[in-house]
N, C-alpha and C positions, 0 to 999 in steps of 0.2 A: 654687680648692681645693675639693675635694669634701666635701660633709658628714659624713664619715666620719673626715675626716681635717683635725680643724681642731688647731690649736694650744692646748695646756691646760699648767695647772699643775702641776709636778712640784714634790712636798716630800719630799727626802730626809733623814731622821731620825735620819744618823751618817754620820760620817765613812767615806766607801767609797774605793776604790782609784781612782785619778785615771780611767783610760779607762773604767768603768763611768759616771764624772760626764760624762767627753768625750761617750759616744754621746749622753746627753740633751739635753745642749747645744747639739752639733751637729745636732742636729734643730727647732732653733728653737722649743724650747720654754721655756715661762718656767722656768726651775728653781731652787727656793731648798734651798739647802743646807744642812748643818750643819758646821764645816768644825774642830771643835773634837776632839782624842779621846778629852775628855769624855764620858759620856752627855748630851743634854739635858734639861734641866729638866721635870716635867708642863707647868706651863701656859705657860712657851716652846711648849712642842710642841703646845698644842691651841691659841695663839697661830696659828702657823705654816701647820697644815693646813686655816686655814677658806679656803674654794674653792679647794681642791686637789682635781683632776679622777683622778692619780694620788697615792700614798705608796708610796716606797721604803722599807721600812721595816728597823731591825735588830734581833737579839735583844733588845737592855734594852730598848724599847719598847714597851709596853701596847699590843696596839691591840685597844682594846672599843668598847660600846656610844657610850659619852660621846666618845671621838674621832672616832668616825666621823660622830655629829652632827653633833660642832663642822667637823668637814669642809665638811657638807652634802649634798645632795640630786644634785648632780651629779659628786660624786666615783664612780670607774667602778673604780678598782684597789686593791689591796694590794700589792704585792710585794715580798714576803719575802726578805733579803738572807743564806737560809741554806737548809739540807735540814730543818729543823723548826719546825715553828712553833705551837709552844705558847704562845706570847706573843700571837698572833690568835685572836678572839672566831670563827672562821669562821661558825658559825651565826648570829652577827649580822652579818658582813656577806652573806650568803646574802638575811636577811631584807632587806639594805637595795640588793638587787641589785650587790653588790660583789663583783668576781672577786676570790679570792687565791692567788696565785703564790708558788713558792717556788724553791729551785736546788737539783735532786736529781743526781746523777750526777757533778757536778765536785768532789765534793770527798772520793769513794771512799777514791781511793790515800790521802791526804793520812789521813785517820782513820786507815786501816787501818795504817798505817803507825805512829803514834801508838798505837796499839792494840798493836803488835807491839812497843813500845819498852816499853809498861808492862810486858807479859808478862815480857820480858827485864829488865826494873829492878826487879818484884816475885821474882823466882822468883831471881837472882843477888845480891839483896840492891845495888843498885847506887848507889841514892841514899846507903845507909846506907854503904858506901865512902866515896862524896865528902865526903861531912859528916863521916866521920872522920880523913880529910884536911885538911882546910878547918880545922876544929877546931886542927890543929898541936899532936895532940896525939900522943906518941911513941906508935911502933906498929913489930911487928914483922912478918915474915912467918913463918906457920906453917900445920904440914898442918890445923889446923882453925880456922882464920880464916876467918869469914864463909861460912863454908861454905852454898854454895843449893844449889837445887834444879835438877838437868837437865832437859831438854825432851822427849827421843829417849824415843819409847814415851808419853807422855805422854797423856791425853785433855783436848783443848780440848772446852770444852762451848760452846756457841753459843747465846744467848737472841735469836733474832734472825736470820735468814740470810736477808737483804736484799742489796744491793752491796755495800757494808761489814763484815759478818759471810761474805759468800763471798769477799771478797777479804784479806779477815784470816785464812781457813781455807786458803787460796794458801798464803800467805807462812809458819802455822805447820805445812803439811804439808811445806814442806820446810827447817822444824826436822826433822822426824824425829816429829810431833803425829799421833796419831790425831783425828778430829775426828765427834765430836755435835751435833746440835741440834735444838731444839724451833724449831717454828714454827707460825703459824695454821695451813700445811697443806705437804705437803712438797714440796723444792723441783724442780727439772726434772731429771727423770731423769739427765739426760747431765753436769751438776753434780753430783749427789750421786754419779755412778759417777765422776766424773772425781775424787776428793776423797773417795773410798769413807767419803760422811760415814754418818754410821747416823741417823735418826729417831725422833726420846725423847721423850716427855709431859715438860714442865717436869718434877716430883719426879724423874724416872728419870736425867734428866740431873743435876740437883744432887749428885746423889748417887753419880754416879758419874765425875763430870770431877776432872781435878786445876787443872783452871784455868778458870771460869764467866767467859765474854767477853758483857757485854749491849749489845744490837744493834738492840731493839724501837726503837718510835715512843712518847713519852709522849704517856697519854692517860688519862681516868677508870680504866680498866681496868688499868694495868699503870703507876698513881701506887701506891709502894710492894710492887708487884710482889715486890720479896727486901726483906721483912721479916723477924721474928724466926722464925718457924715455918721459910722456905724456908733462912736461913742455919744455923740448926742442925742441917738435914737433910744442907748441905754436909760431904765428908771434914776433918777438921782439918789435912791437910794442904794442904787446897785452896787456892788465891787468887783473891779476886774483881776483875775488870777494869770498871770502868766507864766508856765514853766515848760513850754515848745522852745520857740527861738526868737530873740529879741526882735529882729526884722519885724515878726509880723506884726507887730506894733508901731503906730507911729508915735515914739515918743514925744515930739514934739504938740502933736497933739492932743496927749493922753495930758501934758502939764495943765497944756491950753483948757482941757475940759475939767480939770479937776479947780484950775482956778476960778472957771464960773459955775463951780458948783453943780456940774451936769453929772457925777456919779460920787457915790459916797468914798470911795476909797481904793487903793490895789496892792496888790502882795505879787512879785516881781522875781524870777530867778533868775532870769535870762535877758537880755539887754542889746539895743538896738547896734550899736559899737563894741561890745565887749571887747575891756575891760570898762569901756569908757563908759559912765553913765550920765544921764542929761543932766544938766546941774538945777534945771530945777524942778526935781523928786527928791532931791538931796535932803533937803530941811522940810519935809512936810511930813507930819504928824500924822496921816490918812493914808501913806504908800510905806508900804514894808518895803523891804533890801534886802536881799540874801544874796551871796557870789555864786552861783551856779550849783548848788548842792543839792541838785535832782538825783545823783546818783550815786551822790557823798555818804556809802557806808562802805568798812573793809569787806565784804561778804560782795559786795553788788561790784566794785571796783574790780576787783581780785576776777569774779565772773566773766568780765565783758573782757581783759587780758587776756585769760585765758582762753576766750572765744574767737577774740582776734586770731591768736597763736593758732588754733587749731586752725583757723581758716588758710591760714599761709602755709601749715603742713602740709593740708588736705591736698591744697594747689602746688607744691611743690614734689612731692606724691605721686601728680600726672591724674587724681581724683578731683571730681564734681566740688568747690565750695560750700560749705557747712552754710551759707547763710549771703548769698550773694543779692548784691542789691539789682534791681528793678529783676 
């Protein structure tokens, strides 16, 4: 066996979809799991990862400075069992020569998709339907029942036009959606003509979409991104979509706008504290709730495991990362 390619420890940090565990396994290497759909505990987990050469790791997982210690000196990976990873320290593992991995591309559709149901359950009023079913509580049909909002003509505004935000501007241009967005820089000609999207400075877009879909990466930069200043600039009859990462919202004053009536609604998947969410979105009839199910199908789940896995192969291998971040 070549020195390149000896046999190390895999700690994987949650519960992943079975053939992501298969490929590591069947590689002969040591691998300790976690096999619960609990999170695990801190110091289980910093238990766990000392002389771990790879960590699989998943969202509720910290991995900073203090794990990567308790690891050691001859841990070589991270890999990320998602498309974000705001939950790794990267700059310290950078400092501690530790590659980190993530799974970008598998799980496009799956978001976008999710993205295009909040559009549709904020602007139709759709949660507030069921629950007024569920409720049993008598109800008739009338021309002005629940009355939402159409789509046709409509301006999606895009915070964000990455795979995910181009492939959510797919699906609402053929609602019948005109489509904007802001971005670090614009996108490739032949996308933005194929989706005749237009290119807006953040304010120009807020202020003129009926539906703000965010798309970015959380980071220093764009934690709190739509605060109270960018939400008030939105039309009142706008709705804001979020299925990036809670942060870049400031929930507190998305309640604060929504009670004075500054936008019409918002469809939510991701949350500023998760699990924790502000308590008062809780009971309002204009803001959908979903727990995180951007990427919540077997096919999409299954993909990003098995991505991970490959990525920890790859690097354990003594090969280049399948999908390293920065």
């Amino acid at each position: 066996m070549s020195a390149t390619h000896q046999l190390g420890k895999v700690v994987v940090t949650g519960k992943i979809p079975q053939p992501g565990l298969d490929l590591l396994i069947g590689a002969d290497h040591t691998v300790v799991s976690w096999d619960d759909e609990t999170a695990i505990g801190r110091d289980e987990l910093l238990r766990r990862v000392v002389g771990a050469d790879v960590i699989v790791s998943l969202l509720t997982e910290k991995i900073d400075a203090e794990l990567l210690d308790a690891a050691g000196p001859q841990l070589r990976a991270v890999c990320n069992v998602a498309v974000g990873y705001n939950n790794i320290d990267v700059p310290a593992c950078r400092e501690r020569g530790v590659i980190a991995t993530n799974t970008p591309g598998v799980l496009t559709d799956a978001t976008a998709d999710i993205a295009m149901a909040l559009v549709l359950m904020t602007t139709r009023r759709l949660a507030e339907g069921e629950r007024l079913i569920r409720s049993r509580e008598p109800w008739q049909w009338g021309m002005f029942m629940m009355l939402g909002t159409g789509l046709q003509g409509a301006r999606l505004g895009l915070v964000g036009m990455g795979q995910i935000g181009t492939a959510l501007a797919r699906r609402a241009k053929s609602f019948g959606m005109t489509i904007g967005y802001s971005n670090r820089r614009p996108v490739d000609p032949a996308i933005a003509d194929e989706l005749d999207a237009e290119y807006l400075s953040l304010d120009e877009l807020l202020a003129t979409s009926d539906v703000v879909s965010l798309h970015c990466p959380y980071s220093p930069e764009t934690h709190h991104l739509i605060g109270p200043a960018q939400l008030t600039s939105m039309r009142n009859t706008a709705f804001l979509i979020n299925t990036a990462r809670g942060p870049v919202v400031d929930e507190a004053a998305l309640v604060a706008a929504l009670e004075r009536g500054e936008l019409a609604g918002a469809g939510l998947d991701v949350f500023e504290k998760e699990p924790e969410v502000h308590h008062g979105l809780l009971d309002r009839d204009d803001v959908v709730l979903i727990p995180h199910l951007g990427s919540a199908t077997v096919e999409t789940r299954t993909a990003m495991a098995t991505l991970a896995a490959r990525n920890a192969l790859a690097i354990l291998a003594g090969q280049g990362p399948v999908t390293p971040i920065g």
